[in-house]
N, C-alpha and C positions, 0 to 999 in steps of 0.2 A: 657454714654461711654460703659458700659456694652452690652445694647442693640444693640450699631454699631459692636460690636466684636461678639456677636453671630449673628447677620445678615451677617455680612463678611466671617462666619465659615461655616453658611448655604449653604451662597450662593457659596461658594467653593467646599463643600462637595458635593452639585449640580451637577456644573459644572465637579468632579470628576467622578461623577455617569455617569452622560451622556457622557465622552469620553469614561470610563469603556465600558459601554455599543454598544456605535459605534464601539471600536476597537473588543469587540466580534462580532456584526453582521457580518463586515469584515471577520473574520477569518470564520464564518460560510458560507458566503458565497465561502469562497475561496474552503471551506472543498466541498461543494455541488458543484461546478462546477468539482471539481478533480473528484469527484464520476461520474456526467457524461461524461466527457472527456474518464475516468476509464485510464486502463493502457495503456501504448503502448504495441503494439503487434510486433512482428519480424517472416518474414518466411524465411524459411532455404532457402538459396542461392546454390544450388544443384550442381552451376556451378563451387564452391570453395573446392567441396570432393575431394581428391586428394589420399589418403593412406586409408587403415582399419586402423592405426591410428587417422586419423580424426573422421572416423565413431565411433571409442570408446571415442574422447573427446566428441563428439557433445551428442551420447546417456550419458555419465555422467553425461553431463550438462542439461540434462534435467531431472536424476531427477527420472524416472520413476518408480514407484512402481506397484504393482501386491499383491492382494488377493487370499484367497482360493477359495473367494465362484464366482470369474470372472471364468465365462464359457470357457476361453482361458487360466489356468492357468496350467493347467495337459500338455499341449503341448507346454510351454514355461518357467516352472517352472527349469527346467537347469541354465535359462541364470538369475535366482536371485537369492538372496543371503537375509537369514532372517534380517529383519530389528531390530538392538538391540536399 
């Protein structure tokens, strides 16, 4: 009796192991096709600029940062603000 209960524990713990294991491969693949897929991209629709309010959401929303050592930063250094 003994012997059929650790067979039946094995053969569980088994069959745990290998769905363990498929549902990782799954997930790994899911991970590796998103990386080649990668992001989606969007390009500004130029035809929807309407105000210099638009112009200042759209640059907010991108975000843009600027360095000291960028070769354009001496002639555009007005329009930012130190990042805290």
């Amino acid at each position: 009796m003994e012997g059929e209960t650790a067979l039946f524990i094995a053969q569980n713990v088994e069959r745990i192991n290998q769905e363990r294991l498929q549902k990782l491969q799954e997930e790994i693949d899911q991970m590796e096709m998103e990386e080649y897929t990668g992001p989606k991209m969007y390009k500004l629709n130029t035809s929807t600029i309407e105000t210099i309010e638009d112009v200042k959401l759209i640059l907010d929303g991108l975000d843009l940062i600027i360095s000291k050592d960028s070769p354009n930063y001496e002639s555009v250094k007005k329009y930012f603000k130190e990042v805290e």
